[in-house]
N, C-alpha and C positions, 0 to 999 in steps of 0.2 A: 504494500500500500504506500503510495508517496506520501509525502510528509505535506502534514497539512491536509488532506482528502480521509473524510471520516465515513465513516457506514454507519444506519440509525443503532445504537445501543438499547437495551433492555433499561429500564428504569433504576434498577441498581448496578448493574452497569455503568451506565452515564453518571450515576453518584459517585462511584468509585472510582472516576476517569476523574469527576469533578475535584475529588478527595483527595487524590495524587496530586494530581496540577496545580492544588493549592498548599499541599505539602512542599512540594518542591518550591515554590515562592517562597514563602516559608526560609526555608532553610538554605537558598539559594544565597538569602542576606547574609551568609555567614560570612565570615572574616577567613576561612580555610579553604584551600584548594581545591579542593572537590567534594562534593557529594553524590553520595551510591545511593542505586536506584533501593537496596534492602532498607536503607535506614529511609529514607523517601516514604517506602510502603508501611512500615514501625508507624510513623510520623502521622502516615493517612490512616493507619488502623485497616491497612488490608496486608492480606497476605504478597509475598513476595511474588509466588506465583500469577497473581492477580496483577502486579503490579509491572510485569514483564509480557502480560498477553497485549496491557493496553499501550506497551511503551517497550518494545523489544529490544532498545538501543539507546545510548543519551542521548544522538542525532534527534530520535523520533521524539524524546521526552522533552528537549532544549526549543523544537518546534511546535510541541503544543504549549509548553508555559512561554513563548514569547507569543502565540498568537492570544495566548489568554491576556496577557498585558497591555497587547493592543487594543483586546475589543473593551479592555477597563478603562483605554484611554481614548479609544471613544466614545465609552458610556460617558467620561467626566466631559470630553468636549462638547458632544450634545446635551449636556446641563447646564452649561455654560454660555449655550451657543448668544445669550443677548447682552453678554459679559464682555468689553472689550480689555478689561486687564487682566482677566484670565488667561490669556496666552505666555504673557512672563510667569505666571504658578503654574502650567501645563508643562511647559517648557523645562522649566526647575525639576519637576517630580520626575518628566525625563531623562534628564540628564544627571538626577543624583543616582537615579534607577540604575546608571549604567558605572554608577562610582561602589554602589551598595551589592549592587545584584552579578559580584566579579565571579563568581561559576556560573552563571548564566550567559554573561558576555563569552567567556572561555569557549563556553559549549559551541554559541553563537556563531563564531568563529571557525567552528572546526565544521556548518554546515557549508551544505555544497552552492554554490559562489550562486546561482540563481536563487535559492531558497532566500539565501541573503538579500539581494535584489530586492527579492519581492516583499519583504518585510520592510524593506527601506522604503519602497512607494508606499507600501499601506501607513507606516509611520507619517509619513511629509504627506500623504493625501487627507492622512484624520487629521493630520493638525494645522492645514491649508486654511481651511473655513478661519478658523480660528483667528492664526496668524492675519489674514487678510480685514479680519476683524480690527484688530488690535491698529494695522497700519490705516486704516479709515477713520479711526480714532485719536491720530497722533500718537499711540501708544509704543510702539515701536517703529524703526525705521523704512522708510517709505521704496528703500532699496532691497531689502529683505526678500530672498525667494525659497521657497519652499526646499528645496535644494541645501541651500547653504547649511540648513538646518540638519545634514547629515554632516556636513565639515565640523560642526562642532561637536556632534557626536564623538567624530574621532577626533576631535583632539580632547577632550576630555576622556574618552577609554587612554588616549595615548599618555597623556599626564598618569593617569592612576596605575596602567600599566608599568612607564617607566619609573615612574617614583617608589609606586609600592605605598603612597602616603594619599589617602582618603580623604585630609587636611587640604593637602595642596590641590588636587581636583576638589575640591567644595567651593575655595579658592578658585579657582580659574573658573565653576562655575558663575561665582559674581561675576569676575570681573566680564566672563561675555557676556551676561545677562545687563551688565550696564553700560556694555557698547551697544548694544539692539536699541 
C-alpha cells in the first residue's frame, strides 16, 4: 500500500490506527533519537502486533503522523480562517513543531523525495489562505510566497540539526518571524 493511500478500517481499527498516530506525537517530542514502533504500541495501549499491521515500517508510520499534523493544521487554519494575525501563531507552532518533533523530522527525511514533495505542497497550500490573509492585512510582508515558507522550514531543521541546541532554533525562530 503506498504511503499515504488508506483502505476503510473497522471501527476499532481506525481507533487503534487513531491511538498509534497519536502515541507517536506523543512521544515523537522527545528529546532522544528515536522511537520504536513497540514502545509507540505500550504508549497506544495496543498490542505490538496490532501496531505493525497498521504501520509495517517507520517510513509508513513517519507518513501517517505527518499527514495527521497536517490535517491538525488545517483544522487550526480553518478556525482561524477570519483571523489575520493568526498566520505569525500558525506559523510559530510550525516551525517549533519541526524544533520539538526531531524523530519525526528524522523519519521525514528518510521518506522517498516525492512523499516529501507532497507534504511540502499540502503544508504551503493549508497555510496559503492564511498567509495571504495576514498580507491583506499589513500583517506580514506583502512579498511573502507560499514557497518561501518551506526555506525556513529548512533553515530552522538546519539550525536544530546542526546545533543540537532547541535554544538557538526557538531563537532563529523569532528572529524570522520578525523579519515576515
Amino acid at each position: 500500500m503506498p504511503y499515504g493511500v488508506r483502505t476503510s478500517l473497522r471501527r476499532d481499527a481506525e481507533r487503534n490506527r487513531t491511538a498509534i498516530v497519536e502515541a507517536a506525537c506523543d512521544l515523537m517530542t522527545s528529546a532522544r533519537a528515536g522511537v520504536g514502533l513497540p514502545e509507540i504500541a505500550r504508549h497506544a495501549g495496543v498490542g505490538q502486533a496490532t501496531a505493525y499491521r497498521h504501520f509495517p515500517d517507520r517510513r509508513a508510520l513517519a507518513a501517517a503522523v505527518l499527514s495527521y499534523q497536517l490535517d491538525r493544521l488545517g483544522e487550526l487554519v480553518a478556525a482561524t480562517a477570519d483571523q489575520p494575525h493568526a498566520f505569525r501563531i500558525l506559523l510559530r507552532e510550525v516551525l517549533t513543531n519541526v524544533v520539538v518533533m526531531r524523530p519525526l523530522v528524522r523519519l521525514v527525511q528518510e521518506l522517498d523525495p516525492q512523499v516529501r514533495a507532497r507534504c511540502q505542497r499540502r503544508m504551503t497550500t493549508t497555510l496559503a489562505p492564511s498567509l495571504r490573509l495576514a498580507q491583506e492585512h499589513g500583517q506580514v510582508r506583502s512579498d511573502l510566497v507560499p514557497d518561501d515558507l518551506v526555506l525556513l522550514f529548512q533553515m530552522v531543521n538546519g539550525i536544530a540539526e546542526t546545533t543540537g541546541q532547541s535554544a538557538a532554533a526557538i531563537r532563529a525562530i523569532d528572529l524570522a518571524l520578525h523579519g515576515l
